[in-house]
N, C-alpha and C positions, 0 to 999 in steps of 0.2 A: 504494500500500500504506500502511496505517496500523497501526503497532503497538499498538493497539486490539482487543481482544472486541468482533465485529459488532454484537451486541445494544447496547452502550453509544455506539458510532459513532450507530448508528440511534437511540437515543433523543437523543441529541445533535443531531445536522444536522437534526431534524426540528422543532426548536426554532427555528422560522423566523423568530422578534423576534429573535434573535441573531445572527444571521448578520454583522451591522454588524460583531460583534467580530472578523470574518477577513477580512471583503469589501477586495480592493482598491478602495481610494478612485477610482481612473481607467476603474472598469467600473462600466455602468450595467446590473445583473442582479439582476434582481427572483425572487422565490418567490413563488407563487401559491397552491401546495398540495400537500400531502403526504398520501401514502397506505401506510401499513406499511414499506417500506423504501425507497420511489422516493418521488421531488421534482419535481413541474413547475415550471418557471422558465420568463421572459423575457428575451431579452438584446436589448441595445439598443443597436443596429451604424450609425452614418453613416445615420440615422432608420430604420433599418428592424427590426422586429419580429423576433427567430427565438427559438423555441422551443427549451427545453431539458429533458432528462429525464436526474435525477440519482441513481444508484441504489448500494445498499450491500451486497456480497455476502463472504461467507465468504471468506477467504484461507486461505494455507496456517499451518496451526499455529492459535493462536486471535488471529491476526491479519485485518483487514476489507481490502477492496479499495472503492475508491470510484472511479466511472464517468459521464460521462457521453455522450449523446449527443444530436444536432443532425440534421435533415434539411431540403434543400429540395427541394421540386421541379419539375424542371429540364425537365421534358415543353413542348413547342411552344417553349422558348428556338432564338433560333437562335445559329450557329456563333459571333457575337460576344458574345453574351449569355453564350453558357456560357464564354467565356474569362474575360470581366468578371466573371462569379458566381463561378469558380474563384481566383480574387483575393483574391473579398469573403469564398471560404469558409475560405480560407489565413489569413485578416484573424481569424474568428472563430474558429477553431481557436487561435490565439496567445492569443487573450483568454482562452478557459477553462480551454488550457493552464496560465495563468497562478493562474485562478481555483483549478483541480485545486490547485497549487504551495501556496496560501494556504492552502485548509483539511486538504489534508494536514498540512501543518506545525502547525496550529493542534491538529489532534483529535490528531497524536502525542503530547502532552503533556495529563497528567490534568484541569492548572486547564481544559485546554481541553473535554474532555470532562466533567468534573464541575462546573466552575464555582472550586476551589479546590485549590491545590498540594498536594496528599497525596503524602507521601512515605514510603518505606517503610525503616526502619531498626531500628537496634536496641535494646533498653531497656538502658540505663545505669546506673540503679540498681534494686539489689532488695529495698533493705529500706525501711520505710513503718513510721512511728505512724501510727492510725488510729484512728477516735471513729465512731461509726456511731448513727441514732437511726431511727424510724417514727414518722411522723408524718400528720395525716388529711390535709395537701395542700401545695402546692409549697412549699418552704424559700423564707422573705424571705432576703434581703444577713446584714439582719441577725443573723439565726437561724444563717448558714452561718460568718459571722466573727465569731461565739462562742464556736465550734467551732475556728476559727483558734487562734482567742487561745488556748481550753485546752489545743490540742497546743503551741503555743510553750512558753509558763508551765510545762508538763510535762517537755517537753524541757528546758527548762531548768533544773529541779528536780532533773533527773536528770544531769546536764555532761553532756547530748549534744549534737551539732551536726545543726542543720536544714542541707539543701545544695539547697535548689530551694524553688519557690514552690507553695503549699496547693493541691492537686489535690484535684476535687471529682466525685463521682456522683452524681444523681439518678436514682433512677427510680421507676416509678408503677406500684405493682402491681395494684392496681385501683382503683377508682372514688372510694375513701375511703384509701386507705393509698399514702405516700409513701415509699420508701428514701432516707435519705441517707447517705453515707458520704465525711467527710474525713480525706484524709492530705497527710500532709508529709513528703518522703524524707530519711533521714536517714543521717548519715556513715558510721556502724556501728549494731548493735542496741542498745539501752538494757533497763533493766528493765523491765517496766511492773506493772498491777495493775489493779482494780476497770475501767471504762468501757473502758482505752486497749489497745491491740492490736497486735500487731507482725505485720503483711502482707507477704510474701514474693513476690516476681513472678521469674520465672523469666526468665532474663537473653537471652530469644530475640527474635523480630520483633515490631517493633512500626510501626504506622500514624501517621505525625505530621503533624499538619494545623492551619496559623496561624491562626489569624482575626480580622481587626481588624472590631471592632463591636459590637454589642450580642446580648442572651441570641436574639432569632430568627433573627440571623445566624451563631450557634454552631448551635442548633438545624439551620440549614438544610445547615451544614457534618455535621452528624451524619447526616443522614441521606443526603447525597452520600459520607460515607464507607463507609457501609454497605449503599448502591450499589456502593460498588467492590469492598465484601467480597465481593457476591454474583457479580458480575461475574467477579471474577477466580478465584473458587471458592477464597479464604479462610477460614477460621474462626477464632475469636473464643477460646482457652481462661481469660480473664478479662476481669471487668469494663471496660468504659472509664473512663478519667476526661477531666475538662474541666481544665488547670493553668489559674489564674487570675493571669497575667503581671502586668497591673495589679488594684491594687487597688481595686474596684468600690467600697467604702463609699467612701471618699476621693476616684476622679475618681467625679464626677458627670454628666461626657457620657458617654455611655453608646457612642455614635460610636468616641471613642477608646479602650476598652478594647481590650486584646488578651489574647488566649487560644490556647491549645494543645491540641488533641486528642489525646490518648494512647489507642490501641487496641490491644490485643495481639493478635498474631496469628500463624497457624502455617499 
């Protein structure tokens, strides 16, 4: 059993350049190919070949079952043969018993089926200054911590207190037109005026997902999170933001940034 949504198991285990990530290292078992929910494999026993078929079905609630099975056959063996093969078959049974062990434990947990720790909690704060602007395509660094800088300077203007690091959205409404919008959570509400905005988030579930690396490894985290929205049959009642942990103008490997996905979700 896997406390997994079937469909996300299956898109996962099917993922067969991954497998390395759960394979016990003292089995020699190979994937050959995958078809819709089953897996053929090789396993590779004291030199000998046996075939394996590895399949992913509905469990109870929206939890998967993952299966496999093995056959030999045992036709014209005679009576010592079949005690030896019943040996060798106790022998391979223990192996995949083992194998089952691995990738269970491996798809229980999200990093395992999504690729990144998504965690599911709560939003913390609710209140946000916010600067928003439209623009014909994607915000540089520097365009977005402009926008830093005038919510600090503002809050500042106004003795309020920042309490977290500039959360950031983009998004791309069509082909010529960019949305961006930054905020920075703040300790209580402030005044504001002209440009600057005070954002309200409703203090319920929220999606929290790390990322060390650069903007296509946030990207690829965004879209494994909204895999799991669909998955899990979430919905979104506001924007995401991206928190920007480090600050991107200043490091320059782009490797070592870290970042945070905030999704809210009900």
């Amino acid at each position: 059993m896997v406390y997994q949504p079937t469909s996300s198991v299956i898109r996962a285990m099917t993922q067969l350049s991954k497998w390395s990530e759960w394979m016990p290292k003292d089995i020699d078992l190979k994937a050959t190919s995958s078809l819709v929910a089953t897996i053929q494999a090789d396993l590779n026993q004291d030199g000998i070949q046996v075939p394996v078929v590895f399949s992913i079905e509905n469990g109870e609630g929206k939890n998967s079952i993952i299966r496999y099975e093995t056959s030999m056959n045992n036709i014209g063996w005679s009576p010592i043969a079949r005690i030896q093969y019943y040996l060798f078959g106790k022998k391979i049974q223990d192996q995949l018993n083992l194998v089952l062990a691995a990738v269970t434990a491996h798809y229980n947990y999200n990093k395992g089926v999504y690729g990144f720790d998504i965690v599911e909690t709560k939003v913390k704060d609710s209140s946000y200054l916010a600067l928003d602007q439209t623009l014909s395509d994607t915000p540089s660094l520097v365009q977005i911590y402009q926008m830093v800088n005038q919510l600090e300077a503002f809050i500042s203007t106004q003795k309020g207190k920042a309490i977290g690091d500039p959360m950031v959205n983009i998004t791309k409404v069509d082909e010529n037109e960019v949305y961006l919008q930054v905020a920075i959570p703040l300790e209580k509400d402030i005044l504001v005026n002209g440009k600057f905005s005070i954002k309200k988030m409703v203090l319920g579930n929220l999606l929290s997902v790390k990322v060390d690396g650069d903007q296509a490894k946030v990207n690829e985290a965004f879209e494994a999170t909204k895999q799991y929205i669909t998955d899990k049959q979430k919905y979104s009642p506001a924007i995401p933001f991206v928190i920007y942990n480090t600050n991107r103008l200043l490091e320059k490997d782009s490797s070592r940034w870290t970042s945070t996905i905030s999704y809210p979700i009900y």
